[in-house]
N, C-alpha and C positions, 0 to 999 in steps of 0.2 A: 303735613305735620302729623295725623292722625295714621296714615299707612307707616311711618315713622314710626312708631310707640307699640304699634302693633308690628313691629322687623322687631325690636329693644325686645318688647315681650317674647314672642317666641323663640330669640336668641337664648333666654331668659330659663327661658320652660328645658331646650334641649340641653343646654350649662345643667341645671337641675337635674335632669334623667341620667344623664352623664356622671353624674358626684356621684348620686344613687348607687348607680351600678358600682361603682369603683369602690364604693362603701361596702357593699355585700360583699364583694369578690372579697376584701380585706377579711372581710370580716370570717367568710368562709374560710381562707388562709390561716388565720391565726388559730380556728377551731380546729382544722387537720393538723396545723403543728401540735398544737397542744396535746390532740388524742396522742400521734404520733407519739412526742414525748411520754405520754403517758405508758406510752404501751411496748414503748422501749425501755421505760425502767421497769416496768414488771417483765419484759425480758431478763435483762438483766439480775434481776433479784433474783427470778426462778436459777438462771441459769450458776449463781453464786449457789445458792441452795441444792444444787443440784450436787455443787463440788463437795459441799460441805457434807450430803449423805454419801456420794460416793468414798469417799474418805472412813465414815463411819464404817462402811463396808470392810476400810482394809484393817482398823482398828479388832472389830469383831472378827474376822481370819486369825490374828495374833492372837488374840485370847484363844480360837479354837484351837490353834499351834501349842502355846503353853499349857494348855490343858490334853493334849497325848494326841489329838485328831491330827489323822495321817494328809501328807498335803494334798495329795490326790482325792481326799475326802473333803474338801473346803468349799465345794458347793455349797449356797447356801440362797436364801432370798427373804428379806425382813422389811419391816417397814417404818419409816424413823419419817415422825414428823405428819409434813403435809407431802413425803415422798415415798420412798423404797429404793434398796441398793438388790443387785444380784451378785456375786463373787463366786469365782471358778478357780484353779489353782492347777501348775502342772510344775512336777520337779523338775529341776533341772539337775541331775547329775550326768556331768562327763568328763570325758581326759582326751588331753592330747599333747603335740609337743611343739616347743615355736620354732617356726621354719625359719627363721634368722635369728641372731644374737640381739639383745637387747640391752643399753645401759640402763644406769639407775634410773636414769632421768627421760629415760623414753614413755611418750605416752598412747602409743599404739603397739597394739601384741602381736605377731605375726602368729598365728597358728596353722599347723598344714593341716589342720581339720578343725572346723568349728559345728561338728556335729554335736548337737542335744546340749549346746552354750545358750546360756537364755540371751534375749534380747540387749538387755542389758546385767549388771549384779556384783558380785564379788568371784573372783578365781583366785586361787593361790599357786605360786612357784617358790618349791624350798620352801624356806618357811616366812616366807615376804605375802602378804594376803592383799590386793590389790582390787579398787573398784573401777569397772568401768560405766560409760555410759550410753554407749554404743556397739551395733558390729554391722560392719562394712565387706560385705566377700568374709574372704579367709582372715579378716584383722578386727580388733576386740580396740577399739576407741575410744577417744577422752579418759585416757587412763589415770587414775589417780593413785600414785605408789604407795608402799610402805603404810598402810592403813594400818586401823587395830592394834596401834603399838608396835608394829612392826618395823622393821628398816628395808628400805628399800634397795636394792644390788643390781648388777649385773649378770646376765643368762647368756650362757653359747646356744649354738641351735642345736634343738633335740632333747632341750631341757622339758621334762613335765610340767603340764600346766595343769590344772583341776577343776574343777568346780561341784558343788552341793548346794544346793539354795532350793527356795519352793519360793515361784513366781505367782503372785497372787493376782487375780483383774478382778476390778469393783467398778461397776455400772451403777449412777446416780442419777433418778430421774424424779422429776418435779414438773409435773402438767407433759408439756413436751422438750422441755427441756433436758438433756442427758451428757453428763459428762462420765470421763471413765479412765479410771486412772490404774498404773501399773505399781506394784512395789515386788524387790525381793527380798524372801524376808529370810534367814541364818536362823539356824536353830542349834543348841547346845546343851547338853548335860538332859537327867533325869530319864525312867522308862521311854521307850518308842524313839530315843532320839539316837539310832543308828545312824553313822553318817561314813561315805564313801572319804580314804584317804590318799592313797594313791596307790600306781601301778605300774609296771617294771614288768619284761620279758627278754629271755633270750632265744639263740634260735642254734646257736654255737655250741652247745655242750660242755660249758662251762660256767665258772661263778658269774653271780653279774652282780650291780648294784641295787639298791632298793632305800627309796627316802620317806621314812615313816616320822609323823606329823606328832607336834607333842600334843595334841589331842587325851583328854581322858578315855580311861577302858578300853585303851588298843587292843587289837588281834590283827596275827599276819596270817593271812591265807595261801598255801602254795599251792598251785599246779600242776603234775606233769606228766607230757606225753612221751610215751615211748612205743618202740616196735619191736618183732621178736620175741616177745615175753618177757622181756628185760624188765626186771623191779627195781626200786630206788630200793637201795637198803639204808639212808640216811639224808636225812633235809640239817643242816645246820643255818642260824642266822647270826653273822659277828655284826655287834653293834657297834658304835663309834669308839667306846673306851674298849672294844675289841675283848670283850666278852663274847662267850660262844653259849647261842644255846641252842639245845636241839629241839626242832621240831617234833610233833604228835601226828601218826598217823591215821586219817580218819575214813578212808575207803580207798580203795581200790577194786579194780575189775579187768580182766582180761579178754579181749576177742577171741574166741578160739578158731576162727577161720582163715586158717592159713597165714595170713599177715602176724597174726598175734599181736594187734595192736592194744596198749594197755593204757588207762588211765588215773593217775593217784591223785586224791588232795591230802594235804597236811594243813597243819594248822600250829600257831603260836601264839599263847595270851600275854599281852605286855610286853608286848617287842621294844626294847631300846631305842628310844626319840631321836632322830639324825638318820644320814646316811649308812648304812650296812651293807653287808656284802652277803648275796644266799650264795648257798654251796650246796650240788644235790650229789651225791655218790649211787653209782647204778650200779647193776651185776654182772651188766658186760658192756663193750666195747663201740654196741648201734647208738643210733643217733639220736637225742632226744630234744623236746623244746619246754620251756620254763616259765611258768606266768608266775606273775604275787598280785594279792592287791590286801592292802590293809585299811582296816576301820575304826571309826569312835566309838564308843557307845555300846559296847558290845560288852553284856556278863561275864563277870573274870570268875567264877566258879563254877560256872557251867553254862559255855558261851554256844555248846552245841544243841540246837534246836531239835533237829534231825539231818537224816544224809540218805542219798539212795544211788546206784547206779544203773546203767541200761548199756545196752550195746546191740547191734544190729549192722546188715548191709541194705544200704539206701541212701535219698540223698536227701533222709529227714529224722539227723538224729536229735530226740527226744528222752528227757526224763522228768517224773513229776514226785518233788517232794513234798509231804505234807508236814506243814510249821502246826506247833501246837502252843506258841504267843502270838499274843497279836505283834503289828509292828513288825517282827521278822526279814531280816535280809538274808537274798540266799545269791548263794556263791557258786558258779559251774567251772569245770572244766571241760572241754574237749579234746579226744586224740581220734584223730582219722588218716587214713590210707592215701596216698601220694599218687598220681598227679591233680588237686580239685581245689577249690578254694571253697573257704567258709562265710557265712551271712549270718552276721547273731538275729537273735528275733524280736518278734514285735516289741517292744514293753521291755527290753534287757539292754544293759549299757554297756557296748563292749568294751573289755578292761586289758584285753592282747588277744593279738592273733597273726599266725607266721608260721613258717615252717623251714626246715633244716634244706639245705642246699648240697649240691652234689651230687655226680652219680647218678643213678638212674630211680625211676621212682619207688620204684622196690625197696630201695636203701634209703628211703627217706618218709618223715612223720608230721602230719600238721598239728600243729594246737591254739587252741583260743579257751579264754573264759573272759566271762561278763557277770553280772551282778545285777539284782531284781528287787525293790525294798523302798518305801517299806511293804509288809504284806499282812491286810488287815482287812477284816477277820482273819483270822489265821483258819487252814484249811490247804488242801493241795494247790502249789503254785509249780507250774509247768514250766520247764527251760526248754528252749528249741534254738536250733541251726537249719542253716539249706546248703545245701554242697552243690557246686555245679556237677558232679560227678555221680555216679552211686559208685560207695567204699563203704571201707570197713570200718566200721567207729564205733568208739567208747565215752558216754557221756555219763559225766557225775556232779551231783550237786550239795551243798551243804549249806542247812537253814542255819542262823545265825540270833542269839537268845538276843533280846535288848538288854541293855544294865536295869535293873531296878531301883528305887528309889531318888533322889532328889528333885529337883524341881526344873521344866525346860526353861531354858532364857531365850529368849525370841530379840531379833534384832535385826533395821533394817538397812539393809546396804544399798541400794537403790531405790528412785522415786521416779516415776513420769507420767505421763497427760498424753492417752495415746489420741484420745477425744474430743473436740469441743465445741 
């Protein structure tokens, strides 16, 4: 009976040890959930916190934008709160054309080049302004038509596609938390807000089309290469109500080595909104090729900054103009000596480049021009090409005034979370 009571107890004692332990264990479990918990919402808050200075970031870009700062100049690093954002900024100005027809209602862009297209943003075709939200290869996705009051149409291939935007990135950090978000943000009207409108080139030696944007404070820029000594004696541009006007000529230069290869820009303020037709009349009968590109923003009383031109044989033809506003966009053209191709350069957004066909290379001329802007401080800004070849070539550039007066409006056309 006695060994009995004494099994009942010690049954008793180990039951007891037993609970214990199970008790701690709990007990310890519920104190790691709870830190846990704990320490998962001040993740989370940081990490909400985090979103909300990075945003701050893109907020203060806009402000720098409406206030004249160039978007290349949007670097910036502040400190809001119990955090700090950093924001960086790179333009996106380019052109190209879409390698297939598209309807109204198509929401992928087909482009045979999506060089220097931001990530995501706004492009315009015609005058339909289009946001997307993606790009995949050579195609511009999630397309959203007919924005901006626009209507949205139908494109055959080879139609121009555009883009002007300033891609802004803002980093929001909070302890270690860091989110980082993308916007692109439109800029319009007031000083400094030059803006790329489109570009058109032939290579045939004759009139071509050109589709100028109703954009305020237009200017059409022409181009042209020739060989021979050959000079344009007349640029004209018929507008849609088939109005003619003539172009202004604003430099020219000739090779004198043997090729005679020649360079001209011309220039038009307030070119007629739509489609038009340029017409260039030459002196003789060789072959030339024909760039335009037009823009917003640009001073209708005295929209020329400066101009200069260069010439040389090699395969690095250069010219450097110096802008005396800030903001300034400057406009090049190229003519060089046949057989070589051209490379526009670092920092310049090519806006045409081709050459005339036929015959041997003697009887034929290359040309390109591209576009560099804004340019701030104002001060010499350099154009440059590479030629596979060393030839004969003639480079000219012309700085571009901004309009003065009214106010930028800043607007965003895209949003995304490249970070999290």
């Amino acid at each position: 009976m006695t060994m009995m009571k004494f099994a009942q107890r010690g049954s008793l004692l180990i039951a007891a040890v037993v609970l214990i332990a199970v008790i701690a264990v709990l007990a310890s479990t519920l104190s790691f959930l709870q830190v846990g918990s704990t320490t998962s919402s001040g993740d989370h808050l940081r990490s909400a916190q985090a979103l909300f200075v990075a945003e701050s970031g893109l907020e203060y870009a806009a402000y720098q934008l409406k206030s004249g700062t160039a978007c290349a100049s949007l670097s910036s690093t502040q400190s809001v709160g119990l955090g700090s954002f950093s924001t960086t900024a790179a333009a996106n100005s380019a052109s190209s054309t879409l390698s297939s027809a598209i309807t109204a209602t198509g929401t992928v862009i087909p482009l045979a080049s999506t060089s220097g297209f931001g990530a995501h943003g706004r492009i315009t075709i015609g005058s339909e302004a289009i946001n997307y939200a993606g790009l995949s290869g050579l195609n511009l996705t999630g397309a959203k038509r007919g924005v901006a009051g626009t209507t949205a149409a139908s494109y055959s291939s080879g139609t121009a596609v555009t883009q002007n935007q300033c891609m802004v990135t803002s980093t929001g950090a909070v302890g270690l938390a860091r989110r980082v978000v993308e916007r692109a943000e439109l800029t319009s009207g007031g000083a400094g807000a030059i803006a790329f409108d489109a570009a058109s080139s032939t290579n045939a030696g004759a009139a071509w089309s050109h589709t100028v944007g109703a954009g305020s404070n237009r200017i059409l820029i022409v181009g042209v290469s020739t060989l021979s000594g050959q000079t344009v004696t007349s640029v004209t541009y018929t507008g849609p109500s088939a109005s003619v006007a003539p172009l202004t000529l604003v430099g020219a230069l000739t090779n004198g080595n043997g090729t005679n290869i020649r360079g001209e820009l011309w220039r038009l303020v307030a070119p007629e909104a739509g489609t038009g037709t340029i017409t260039v009349t030459v002196s003789a009968g060789a072959k030339w090729v024909g760039g335009a590109v037009s823009l917003t923003g640009v001073d209708q009383t005295s929209p020329i900054d400066a101009n200069n031109f260069a010439s040389g044989t090699s395969t690095a033809p250069s010219v450097t103009v110096t802008t005396v506003s800030n903001n300034a966009w400057v406009v090049d053209t190229l003519a060089y000596a046949q057989s070589a191709t051209a490379t526009v350069g670092t920092g310049q957004s090519q806006r045409w480049n081709t050459d005339t066909v036929g015959g041997t290379p003697a009887t034929n001329v290359g040309g390109a021009g591209s576009s560099k802007g804004p340019n701030t401080p104002a001060g010499a800004v350099a154009m440059s090409w590479t030629l596979s070849k060393s030839k004969d070539w003639v480079i000219g550039a012309v700085a571009l005034k901004p309009a003065a007066g009214g106010s930028v409006s800043v607007s965003a056309a895209s949003w995304k979370e490249t970070s999290y």
